[in-house]
N, C-alpha and C positions, 0 to 999 in steps of 0.2 A: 280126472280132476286136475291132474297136472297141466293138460294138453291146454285147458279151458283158466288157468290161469296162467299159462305163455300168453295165449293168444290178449285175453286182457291189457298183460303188461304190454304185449307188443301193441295194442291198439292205443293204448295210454301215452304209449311210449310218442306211436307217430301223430295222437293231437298236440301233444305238448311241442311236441317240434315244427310243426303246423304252425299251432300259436305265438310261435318265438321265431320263426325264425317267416314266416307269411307276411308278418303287418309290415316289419319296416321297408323289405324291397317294394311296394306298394305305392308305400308314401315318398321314397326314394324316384319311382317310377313316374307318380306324377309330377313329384317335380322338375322331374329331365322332361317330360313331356310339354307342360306347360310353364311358361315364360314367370317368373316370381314379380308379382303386381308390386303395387306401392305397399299393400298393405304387410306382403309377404319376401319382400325383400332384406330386410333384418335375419341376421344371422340365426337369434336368439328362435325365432322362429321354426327352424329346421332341425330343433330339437327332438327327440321322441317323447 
């Protein structure tokens, strides 16, 4: 019973960190990738 609520918390543990810490290098990523248009050249923009 124990073993089986490690394993949860540790699986819990590693989407939560997934989820926080996966999106922003992403959207970080494509914007070093591609060049920031007219539309997306505002600072305000590259908010999360």
């Amino acid at each position: 019973m124990q073993v089986l609520r490690a394993i949860g918390r540790a699986l819990f543990r590693a989407v939560a960190f997934i989820g926080a810490v996966g999106k922003p290098p992403e959207q970080m990523n494509g914007d070093l990738v591609f060049p920031p248009t007219a539309t997306r050249s505002r600072p305000e923009d590259y908010r999360p």
